[in-house]
PDB file of N, CA, C, O and CB in Angstrom:
ATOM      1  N   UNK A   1       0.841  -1.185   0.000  1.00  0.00           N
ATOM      2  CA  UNK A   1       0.000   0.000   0.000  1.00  0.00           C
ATOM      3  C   UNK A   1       0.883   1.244   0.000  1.00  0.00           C
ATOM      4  O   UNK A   1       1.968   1.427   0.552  1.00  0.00           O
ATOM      5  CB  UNK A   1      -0.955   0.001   1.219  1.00  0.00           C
ATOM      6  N   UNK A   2       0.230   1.956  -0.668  1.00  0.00           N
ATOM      7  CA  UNK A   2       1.064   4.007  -0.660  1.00  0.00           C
ATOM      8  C   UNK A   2       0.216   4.731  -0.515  1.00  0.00           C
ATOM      9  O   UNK A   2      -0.884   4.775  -1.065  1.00  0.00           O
ATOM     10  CB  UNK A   2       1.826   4.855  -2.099  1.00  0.00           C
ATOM     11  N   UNK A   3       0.735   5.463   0.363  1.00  0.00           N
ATOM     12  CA  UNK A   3      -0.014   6.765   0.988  1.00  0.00           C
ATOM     13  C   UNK A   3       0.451   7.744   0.065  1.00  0.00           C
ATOM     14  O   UNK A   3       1.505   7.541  -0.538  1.00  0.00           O
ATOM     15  CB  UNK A   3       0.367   7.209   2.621  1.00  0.00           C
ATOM     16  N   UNK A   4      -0.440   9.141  -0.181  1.00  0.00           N
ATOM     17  CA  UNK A   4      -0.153  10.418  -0.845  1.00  0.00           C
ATOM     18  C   UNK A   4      -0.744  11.489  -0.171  1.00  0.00           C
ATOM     19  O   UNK A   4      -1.367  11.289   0.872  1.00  0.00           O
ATOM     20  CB  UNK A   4      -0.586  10.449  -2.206  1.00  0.00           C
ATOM     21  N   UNK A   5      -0.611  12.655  -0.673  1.00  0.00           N
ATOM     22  CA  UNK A   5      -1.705  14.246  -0.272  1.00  0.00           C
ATOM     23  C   UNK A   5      -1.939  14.131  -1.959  1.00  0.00           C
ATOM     24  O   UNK A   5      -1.356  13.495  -2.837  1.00  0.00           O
ATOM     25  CB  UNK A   5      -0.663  16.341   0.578  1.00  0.00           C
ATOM     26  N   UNK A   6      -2.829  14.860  -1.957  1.00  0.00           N
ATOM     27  CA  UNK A   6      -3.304  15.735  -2.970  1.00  0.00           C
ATOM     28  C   UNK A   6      -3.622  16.781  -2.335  1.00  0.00           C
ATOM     29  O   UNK A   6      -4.004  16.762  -1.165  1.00  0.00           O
ATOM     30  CB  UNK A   6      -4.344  15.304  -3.760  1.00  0.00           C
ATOM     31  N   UNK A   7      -3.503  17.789  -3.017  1.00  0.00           N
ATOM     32  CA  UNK A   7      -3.737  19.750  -2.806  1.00  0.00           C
ATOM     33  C   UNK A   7      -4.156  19.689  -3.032  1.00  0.00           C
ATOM     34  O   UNK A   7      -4.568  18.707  -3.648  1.00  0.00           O
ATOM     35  CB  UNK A   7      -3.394  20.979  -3.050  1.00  0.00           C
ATOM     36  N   UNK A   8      -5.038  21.521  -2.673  1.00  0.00           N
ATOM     37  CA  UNK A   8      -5.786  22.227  -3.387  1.00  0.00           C
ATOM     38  C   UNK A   8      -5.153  23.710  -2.836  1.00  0.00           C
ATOM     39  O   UNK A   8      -4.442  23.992  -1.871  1.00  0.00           O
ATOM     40  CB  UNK A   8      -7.397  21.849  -3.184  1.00  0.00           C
ATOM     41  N   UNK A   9      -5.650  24.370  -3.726  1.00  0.00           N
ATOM     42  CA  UNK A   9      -5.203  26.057  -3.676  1.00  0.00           C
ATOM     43  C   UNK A   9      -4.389  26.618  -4.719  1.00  0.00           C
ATOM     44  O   UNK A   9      -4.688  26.348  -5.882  1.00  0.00           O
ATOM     45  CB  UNK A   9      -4.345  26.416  -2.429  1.00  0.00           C
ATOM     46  N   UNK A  10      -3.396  27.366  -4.473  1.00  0.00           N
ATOM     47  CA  UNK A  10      -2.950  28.588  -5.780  1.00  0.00           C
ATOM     48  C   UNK A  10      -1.423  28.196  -5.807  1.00  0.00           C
ATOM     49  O   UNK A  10      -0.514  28.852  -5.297  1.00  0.00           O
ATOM     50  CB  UNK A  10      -3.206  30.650  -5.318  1.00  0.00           C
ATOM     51  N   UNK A  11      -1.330  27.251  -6.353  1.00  0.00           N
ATOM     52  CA  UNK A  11      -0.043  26.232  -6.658  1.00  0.00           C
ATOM     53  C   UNK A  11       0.398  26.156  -7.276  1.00  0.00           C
ATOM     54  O   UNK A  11      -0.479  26.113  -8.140  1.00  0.00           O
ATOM     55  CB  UNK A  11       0.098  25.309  -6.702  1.00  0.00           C
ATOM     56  N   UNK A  12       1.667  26.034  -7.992  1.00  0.00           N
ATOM     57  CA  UNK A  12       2.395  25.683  -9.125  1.00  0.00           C
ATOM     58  C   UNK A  12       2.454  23.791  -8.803  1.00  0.00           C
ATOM     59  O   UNK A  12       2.824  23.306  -7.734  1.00  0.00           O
ATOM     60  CB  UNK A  12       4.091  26.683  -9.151  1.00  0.00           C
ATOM     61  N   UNK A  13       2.148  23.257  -9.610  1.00  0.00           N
ATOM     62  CA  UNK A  13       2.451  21.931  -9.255  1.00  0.00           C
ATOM     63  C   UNK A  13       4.039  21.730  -9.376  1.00  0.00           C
ATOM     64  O   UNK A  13       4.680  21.272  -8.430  1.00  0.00           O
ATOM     65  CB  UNK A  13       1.628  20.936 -10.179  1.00  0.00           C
ATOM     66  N   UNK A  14       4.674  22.116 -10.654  1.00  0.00           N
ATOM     67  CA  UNK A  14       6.279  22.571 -10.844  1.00  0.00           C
ATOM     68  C   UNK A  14       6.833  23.094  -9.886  1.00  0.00           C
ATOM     69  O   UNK A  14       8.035  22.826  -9.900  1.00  0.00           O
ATOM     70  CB  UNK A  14       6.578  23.505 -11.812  1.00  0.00           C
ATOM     71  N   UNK A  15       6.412  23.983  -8.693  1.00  0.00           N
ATOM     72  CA  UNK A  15       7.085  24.417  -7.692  1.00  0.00           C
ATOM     73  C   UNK A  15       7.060  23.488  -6.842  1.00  0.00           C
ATOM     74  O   UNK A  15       8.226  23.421  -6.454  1.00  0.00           O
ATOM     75  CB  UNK A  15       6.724  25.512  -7.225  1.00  0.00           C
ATOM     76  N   UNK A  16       6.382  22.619  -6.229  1.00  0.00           N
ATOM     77  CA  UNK A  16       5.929  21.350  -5.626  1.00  0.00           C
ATOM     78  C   UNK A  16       6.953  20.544  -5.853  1.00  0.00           C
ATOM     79  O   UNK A  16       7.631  20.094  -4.930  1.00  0.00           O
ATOM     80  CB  UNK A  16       4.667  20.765  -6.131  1.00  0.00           C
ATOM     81  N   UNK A  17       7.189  20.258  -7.195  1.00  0.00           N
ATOM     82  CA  UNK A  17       7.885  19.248  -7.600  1.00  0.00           C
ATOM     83  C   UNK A  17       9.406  19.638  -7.094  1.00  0.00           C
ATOM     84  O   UNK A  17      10.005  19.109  -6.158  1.00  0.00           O
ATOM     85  CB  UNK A  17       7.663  19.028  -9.156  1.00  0.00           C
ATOM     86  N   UNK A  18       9.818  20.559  -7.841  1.00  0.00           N
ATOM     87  CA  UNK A  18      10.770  21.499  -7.232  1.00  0.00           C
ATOM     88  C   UNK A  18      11.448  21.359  -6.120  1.00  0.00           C
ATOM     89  O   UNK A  18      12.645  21.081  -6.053  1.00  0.00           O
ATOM     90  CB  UNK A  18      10.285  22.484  -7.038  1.00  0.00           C
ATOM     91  N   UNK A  19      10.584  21.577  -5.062  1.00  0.00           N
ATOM     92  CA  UNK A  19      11.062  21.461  -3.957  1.00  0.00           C
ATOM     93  C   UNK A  19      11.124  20.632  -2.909  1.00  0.00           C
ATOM     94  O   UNK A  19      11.366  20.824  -1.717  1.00  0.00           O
ATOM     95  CB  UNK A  19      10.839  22.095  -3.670  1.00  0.00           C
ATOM     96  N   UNK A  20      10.724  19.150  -3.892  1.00  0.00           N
ATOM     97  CA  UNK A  20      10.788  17.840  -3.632  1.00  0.00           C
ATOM     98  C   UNK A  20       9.053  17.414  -2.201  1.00  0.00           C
ATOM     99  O   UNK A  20       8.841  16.574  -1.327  1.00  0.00           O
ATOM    100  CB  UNK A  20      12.791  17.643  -2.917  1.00  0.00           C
ATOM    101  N   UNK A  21       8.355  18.505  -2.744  1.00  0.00           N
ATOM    102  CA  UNK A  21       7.015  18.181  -1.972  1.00  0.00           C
ATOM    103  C   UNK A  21       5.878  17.040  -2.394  1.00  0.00           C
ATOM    104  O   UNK A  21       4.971  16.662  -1.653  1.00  0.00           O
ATOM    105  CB  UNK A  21       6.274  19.456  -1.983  1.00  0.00           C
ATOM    106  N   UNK A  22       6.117  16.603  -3.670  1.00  0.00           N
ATOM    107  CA  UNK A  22       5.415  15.623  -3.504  1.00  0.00           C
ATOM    108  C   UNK A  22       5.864  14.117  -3.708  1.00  0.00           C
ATOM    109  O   UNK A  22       6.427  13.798  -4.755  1.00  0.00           O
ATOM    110  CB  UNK A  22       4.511  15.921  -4.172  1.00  0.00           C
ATOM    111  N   UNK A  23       5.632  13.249  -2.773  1.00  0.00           N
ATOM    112  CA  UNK A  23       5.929  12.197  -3.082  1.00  0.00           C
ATOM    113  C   UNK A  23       5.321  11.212  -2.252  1.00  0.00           C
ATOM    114  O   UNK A  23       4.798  11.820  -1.317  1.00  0.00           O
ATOM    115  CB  UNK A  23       7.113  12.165  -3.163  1.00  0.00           C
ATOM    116  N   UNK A  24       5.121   9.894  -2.131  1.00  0.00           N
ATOM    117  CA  UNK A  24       4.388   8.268  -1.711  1.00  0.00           C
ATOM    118  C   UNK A  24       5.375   8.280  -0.931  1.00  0.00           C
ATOM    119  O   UNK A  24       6.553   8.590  -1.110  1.00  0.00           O
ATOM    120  CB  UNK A  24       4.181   6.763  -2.823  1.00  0.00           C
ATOM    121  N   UNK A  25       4.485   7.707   0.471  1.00  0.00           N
ATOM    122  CA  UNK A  25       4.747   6.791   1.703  1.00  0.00           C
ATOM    123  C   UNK A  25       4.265   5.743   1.624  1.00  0.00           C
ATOM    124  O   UNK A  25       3.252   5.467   0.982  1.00  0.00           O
ATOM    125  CB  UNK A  25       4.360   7.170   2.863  1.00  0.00           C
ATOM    126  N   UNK A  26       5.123   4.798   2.455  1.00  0.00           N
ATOM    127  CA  UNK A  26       4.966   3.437   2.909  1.00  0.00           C
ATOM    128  C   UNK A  26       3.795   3.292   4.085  1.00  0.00           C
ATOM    129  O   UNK A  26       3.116   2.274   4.211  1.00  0.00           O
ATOM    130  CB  UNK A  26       6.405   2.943   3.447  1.00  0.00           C
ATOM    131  N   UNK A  27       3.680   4.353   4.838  1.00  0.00           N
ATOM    132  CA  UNK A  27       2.410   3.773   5.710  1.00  0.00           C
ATOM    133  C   UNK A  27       1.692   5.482   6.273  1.00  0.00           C
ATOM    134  O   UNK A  27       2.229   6.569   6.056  1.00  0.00           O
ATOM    135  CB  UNK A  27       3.136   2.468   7.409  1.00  0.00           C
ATOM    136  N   UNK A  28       1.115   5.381   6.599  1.00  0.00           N
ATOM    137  CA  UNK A  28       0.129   6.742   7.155  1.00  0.00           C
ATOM    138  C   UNK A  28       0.680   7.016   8.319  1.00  0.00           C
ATOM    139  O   UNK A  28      -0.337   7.293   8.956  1.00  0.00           O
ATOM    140  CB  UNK A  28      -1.563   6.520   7.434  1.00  0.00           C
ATOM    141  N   UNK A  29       1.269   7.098   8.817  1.00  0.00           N
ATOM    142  CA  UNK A  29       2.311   7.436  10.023  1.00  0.00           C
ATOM    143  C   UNK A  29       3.841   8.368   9.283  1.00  0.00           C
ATOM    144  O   UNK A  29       4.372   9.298   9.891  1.00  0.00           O
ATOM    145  CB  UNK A  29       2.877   5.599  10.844  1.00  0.00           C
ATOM    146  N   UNK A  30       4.170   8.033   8.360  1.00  0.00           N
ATOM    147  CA  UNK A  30       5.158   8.472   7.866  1.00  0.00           C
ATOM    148  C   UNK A  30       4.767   9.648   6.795  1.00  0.00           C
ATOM    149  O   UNK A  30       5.492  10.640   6.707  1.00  0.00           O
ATOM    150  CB  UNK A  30       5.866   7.357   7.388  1.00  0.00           C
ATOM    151  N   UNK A  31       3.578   9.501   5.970  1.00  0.00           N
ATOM    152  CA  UNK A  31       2.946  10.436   5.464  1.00  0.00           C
ATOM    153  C   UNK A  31       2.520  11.763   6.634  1.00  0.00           C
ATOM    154  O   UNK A  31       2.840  12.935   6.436  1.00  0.00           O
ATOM    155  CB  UNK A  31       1.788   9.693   4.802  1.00  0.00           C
ATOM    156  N   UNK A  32       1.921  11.390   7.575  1.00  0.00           N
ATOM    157  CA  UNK A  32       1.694  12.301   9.047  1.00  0.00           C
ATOM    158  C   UNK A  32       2.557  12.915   9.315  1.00  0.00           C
ATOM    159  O   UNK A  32       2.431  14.135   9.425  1.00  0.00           O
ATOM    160  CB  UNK A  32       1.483  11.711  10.276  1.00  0.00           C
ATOM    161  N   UNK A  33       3.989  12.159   9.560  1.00  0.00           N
ATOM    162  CA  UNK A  33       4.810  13.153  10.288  1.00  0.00           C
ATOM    163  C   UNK A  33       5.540  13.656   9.106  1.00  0.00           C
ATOM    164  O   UNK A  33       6.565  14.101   9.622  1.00  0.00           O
ATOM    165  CB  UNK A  33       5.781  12.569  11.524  1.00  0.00           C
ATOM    166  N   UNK A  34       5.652  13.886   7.648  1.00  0.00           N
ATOM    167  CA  UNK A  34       6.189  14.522   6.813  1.00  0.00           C
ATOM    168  C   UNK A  34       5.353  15.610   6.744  1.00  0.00           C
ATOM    169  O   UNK A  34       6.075  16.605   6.671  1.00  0.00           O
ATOM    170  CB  UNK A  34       6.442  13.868   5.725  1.00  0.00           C
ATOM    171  N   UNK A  35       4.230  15.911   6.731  1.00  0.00           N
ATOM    172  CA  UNK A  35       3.049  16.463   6.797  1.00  0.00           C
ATOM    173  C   UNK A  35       3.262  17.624   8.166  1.00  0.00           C
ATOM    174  O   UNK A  35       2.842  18.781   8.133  1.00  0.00           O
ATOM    175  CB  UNK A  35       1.867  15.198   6.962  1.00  0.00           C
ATOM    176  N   UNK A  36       3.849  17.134   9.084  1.00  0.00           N
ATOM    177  CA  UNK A  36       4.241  17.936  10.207  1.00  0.00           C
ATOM    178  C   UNK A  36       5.549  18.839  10.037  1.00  0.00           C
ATOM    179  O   UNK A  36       5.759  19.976  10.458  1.00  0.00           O
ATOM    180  CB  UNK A  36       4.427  17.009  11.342  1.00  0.00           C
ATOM    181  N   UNK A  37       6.380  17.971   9.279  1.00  0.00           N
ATOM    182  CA  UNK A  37       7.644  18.333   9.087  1.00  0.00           C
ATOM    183  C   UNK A  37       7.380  19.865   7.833  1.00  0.00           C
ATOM    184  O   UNK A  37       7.914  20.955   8.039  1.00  0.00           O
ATOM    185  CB  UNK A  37       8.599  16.757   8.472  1.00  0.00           C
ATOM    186  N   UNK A  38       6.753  19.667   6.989  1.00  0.00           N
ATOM    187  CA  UNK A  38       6.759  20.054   5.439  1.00  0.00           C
ATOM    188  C   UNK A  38       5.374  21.180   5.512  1.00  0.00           C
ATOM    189  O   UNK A  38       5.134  21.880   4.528  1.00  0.00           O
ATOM    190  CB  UNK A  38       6.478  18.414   4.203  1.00  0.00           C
ATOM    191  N   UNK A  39       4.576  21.261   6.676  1.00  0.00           N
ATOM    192  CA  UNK A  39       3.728  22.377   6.842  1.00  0.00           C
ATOM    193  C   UNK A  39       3.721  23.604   6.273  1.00  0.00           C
ATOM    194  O   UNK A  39       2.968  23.920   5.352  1.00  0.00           O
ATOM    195  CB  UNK A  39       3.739  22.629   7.846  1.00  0.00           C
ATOM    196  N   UNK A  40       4.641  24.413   6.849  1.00  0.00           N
ATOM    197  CA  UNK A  40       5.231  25.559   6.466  1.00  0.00           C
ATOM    198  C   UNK A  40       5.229  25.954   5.067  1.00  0.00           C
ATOM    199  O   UNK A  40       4.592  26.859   4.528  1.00  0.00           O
ATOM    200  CB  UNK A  40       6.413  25.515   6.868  1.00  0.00           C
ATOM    201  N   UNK A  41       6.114  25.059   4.533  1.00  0.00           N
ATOM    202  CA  UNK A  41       6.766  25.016   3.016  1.00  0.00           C
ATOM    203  C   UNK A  41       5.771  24.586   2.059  1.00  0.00           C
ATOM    204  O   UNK A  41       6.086  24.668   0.872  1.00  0.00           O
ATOM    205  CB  UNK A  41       8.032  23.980   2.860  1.00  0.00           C
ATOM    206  N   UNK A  42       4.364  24.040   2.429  1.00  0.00           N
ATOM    207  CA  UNK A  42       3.471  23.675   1.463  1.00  0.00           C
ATOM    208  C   UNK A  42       2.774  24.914   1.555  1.00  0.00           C
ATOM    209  O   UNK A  42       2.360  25.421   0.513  1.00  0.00           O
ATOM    210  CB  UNK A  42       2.661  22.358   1.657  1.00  0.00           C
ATOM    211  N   UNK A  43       2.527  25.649   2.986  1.00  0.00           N
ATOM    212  CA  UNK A  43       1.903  27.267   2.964  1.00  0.00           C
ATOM    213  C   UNK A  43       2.361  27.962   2.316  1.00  0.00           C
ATOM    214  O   UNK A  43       1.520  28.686   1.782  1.00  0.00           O
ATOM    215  CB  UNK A  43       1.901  28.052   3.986  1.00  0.00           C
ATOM    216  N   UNK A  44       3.960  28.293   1.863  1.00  0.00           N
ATOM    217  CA  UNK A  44       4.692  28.967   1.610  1.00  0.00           C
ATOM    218  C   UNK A  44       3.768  28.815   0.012  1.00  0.00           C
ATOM    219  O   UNK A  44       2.792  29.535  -0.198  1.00  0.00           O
ATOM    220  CB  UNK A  44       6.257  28.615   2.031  1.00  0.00           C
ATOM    221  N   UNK A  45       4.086  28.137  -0.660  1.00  0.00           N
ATOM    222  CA  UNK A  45       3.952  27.350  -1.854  1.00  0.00           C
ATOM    223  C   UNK A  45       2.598  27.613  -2.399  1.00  0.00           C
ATOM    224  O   UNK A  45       2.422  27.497  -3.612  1.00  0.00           O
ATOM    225  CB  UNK A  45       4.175  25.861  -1.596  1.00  0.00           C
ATOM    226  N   UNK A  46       1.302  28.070  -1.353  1.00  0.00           N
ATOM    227  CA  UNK A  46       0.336  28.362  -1.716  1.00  0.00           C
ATOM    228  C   UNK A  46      -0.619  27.228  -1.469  1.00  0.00           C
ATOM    229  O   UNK A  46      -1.690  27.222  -2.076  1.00  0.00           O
ATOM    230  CB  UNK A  46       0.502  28.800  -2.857  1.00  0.00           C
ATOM    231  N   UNK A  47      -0.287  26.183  -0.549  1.00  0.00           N
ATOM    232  CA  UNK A  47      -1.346  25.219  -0.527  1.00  0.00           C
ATOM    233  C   UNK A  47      -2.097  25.250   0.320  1.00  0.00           C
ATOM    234  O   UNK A  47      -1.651  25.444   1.451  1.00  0.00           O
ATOM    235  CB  UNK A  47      -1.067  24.143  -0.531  1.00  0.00           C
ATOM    236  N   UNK A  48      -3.484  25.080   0.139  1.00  0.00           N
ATOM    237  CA  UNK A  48      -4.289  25.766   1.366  1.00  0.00           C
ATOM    238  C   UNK A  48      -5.466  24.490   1.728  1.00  0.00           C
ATOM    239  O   UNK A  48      -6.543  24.675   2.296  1.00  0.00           O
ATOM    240  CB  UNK A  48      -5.168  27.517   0.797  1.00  0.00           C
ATOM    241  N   UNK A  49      -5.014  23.382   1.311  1.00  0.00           N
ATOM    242  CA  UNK A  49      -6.121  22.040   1.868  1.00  0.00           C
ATOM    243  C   UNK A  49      -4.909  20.886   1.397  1.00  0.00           C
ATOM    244  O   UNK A  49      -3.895  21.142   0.747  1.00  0.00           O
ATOM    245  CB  UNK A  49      -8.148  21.813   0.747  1.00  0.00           C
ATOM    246  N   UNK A  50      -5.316  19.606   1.905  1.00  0.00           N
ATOM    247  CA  UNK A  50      -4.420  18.633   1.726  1.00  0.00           C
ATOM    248  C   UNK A  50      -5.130  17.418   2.391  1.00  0.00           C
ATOM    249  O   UNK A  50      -5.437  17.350   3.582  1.00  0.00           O
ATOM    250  CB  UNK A  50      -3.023  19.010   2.300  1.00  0.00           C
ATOM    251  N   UNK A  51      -5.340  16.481   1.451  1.00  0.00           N
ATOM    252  CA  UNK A  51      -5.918  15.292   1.351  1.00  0.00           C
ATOM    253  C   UNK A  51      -5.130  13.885   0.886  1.00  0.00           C
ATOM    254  O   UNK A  51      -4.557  13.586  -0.162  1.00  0.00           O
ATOM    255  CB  UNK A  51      -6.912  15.579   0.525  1.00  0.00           C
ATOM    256  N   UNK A  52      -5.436  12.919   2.548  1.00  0.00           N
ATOM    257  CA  UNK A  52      -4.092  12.173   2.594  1.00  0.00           C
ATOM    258  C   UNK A  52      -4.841  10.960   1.850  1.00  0.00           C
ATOM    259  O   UNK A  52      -5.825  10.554   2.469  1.00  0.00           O
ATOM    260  CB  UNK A  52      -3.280  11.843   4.298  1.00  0.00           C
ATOM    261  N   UNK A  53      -4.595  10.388   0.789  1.00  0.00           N
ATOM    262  CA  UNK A  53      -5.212   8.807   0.146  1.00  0.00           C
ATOM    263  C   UNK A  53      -4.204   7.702   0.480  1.00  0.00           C
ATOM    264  O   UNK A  53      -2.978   7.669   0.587  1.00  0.00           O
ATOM    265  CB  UNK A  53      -5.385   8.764  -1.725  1.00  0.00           C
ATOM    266  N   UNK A  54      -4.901   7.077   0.567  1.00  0.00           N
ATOM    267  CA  UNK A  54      -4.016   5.459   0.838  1.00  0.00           C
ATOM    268  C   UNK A  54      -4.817   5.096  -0.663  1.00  0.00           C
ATOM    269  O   UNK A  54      -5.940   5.469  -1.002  1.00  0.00           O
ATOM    270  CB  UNK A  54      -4.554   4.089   2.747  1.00  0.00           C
ATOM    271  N   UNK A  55      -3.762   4.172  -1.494  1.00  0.00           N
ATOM    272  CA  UNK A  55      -3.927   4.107  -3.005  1.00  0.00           C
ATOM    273  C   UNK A  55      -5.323   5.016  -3.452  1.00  0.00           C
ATOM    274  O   UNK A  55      -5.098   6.226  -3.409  1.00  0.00           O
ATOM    275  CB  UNK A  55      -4.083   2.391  -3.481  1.00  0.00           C
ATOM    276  N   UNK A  56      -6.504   4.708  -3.806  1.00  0.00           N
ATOM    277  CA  UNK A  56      -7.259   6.135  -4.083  1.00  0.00           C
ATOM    278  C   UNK A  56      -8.276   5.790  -3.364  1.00  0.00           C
ATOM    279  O   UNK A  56      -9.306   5.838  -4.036  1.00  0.00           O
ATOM    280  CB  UNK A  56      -7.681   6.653  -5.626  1.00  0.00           C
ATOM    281  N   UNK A  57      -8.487   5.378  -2.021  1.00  0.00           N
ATOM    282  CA  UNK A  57      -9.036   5.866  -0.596  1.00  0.00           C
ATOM    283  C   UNK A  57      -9.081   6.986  -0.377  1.00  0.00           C
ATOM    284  O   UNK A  57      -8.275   7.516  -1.141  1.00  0.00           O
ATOM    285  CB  UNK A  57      -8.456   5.507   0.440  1.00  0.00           C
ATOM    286  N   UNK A  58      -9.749   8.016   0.479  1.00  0.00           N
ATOM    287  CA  UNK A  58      -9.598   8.910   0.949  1.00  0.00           C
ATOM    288  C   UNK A  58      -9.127   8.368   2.075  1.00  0.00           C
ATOM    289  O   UNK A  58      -9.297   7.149   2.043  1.00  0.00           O
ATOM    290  CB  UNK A  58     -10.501   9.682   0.901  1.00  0.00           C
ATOM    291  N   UNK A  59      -8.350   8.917   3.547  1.00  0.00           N
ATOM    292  CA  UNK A  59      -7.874   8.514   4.850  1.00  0.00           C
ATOM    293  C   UNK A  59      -8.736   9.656   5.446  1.00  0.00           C
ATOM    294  O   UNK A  59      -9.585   9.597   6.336  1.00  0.00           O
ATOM    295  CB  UNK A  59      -6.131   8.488   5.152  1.00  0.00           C
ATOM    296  N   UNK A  60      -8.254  10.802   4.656  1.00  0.00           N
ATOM    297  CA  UNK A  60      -8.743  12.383   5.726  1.00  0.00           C
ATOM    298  C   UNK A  60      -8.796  13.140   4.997  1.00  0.00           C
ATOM    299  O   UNK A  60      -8.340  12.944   3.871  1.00  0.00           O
ATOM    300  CB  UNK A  60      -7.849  13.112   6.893  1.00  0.00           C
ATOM    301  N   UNK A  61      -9.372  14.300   5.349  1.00  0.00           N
ATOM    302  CA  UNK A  61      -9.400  15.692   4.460  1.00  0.00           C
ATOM    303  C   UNK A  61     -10.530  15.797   3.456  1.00  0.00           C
ATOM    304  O   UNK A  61     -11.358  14.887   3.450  1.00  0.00           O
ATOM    305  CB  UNK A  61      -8.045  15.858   3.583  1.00  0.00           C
ATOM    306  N   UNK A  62     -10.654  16.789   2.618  1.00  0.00           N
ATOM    307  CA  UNK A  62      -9.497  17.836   3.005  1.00  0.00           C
ATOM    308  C   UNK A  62      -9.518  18.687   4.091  1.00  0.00           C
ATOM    309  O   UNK A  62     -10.521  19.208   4.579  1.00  0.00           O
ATOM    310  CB  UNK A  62      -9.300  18.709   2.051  1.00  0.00           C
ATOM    311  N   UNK A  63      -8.360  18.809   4.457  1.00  0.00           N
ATOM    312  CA  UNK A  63      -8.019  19.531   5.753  1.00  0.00           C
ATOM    313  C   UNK A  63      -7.167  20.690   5.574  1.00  0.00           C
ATOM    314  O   UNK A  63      -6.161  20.594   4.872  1.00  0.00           O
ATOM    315  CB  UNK A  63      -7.335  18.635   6.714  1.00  0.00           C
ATOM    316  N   UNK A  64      -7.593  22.177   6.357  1.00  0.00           N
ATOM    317  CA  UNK A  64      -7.368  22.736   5.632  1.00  0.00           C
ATOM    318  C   UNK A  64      -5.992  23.439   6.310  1.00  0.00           C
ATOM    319  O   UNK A  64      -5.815  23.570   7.521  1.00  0.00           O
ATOM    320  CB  UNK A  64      -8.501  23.343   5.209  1.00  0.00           C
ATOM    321  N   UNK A  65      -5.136  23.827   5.334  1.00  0.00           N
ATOM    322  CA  UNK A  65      -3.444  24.239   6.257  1.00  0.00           C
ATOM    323  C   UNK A  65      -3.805  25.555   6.705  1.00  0.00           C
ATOM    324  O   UNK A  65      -3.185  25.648   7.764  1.00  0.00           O
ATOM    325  CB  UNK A  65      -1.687  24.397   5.154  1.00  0.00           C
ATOM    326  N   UNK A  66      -4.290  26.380   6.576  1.00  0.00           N
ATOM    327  CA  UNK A  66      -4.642  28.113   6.772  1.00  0.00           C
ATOM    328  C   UNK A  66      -4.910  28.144   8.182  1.00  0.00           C
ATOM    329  O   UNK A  66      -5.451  27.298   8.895  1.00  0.00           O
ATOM    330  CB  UNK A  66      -6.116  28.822   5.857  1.00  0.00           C
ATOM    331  N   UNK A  67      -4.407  29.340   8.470  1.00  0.00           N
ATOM    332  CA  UNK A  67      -4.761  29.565  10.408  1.00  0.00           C
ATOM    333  C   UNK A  67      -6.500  29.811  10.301  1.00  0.00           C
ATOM    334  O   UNK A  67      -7.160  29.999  11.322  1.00  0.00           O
ATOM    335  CB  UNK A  67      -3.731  31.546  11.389  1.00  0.00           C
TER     336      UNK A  67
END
């Protein structure tokens, strides 16, 4: 099984890529705490919801990053 986010908001997907923000986990625990780690830098980036799938499950979300 692989975990992902999918966005939403005012994004470059190329900037994403860029800055090595998107990519598959091995379990929903490791997706979580990258997610903790990588907060900031997905705000920065313009992402303003984020929806975690286990293959194309939904798990959660969207949830939204904005104060």
């Amino acid at each position: 099984m692989s975990y992902r986010f999918e966005y939403t908001g005012e994004f470059s997907r190329a900037e994403l890529e860029r800055a090595e923000l998107t990519r598959e986990f091995d379990t929903q625990q490791a997706a979580e705490e990258w997610l903790t780690i990588y907060f900031t830098d997905l705000v920065r980036l313009g992402v303003s919801e984020v929806t975690l799938f286990e293959e194309d499950r939904p798990v959660f979300g969207p949830m939204s990053l904005l104060p």
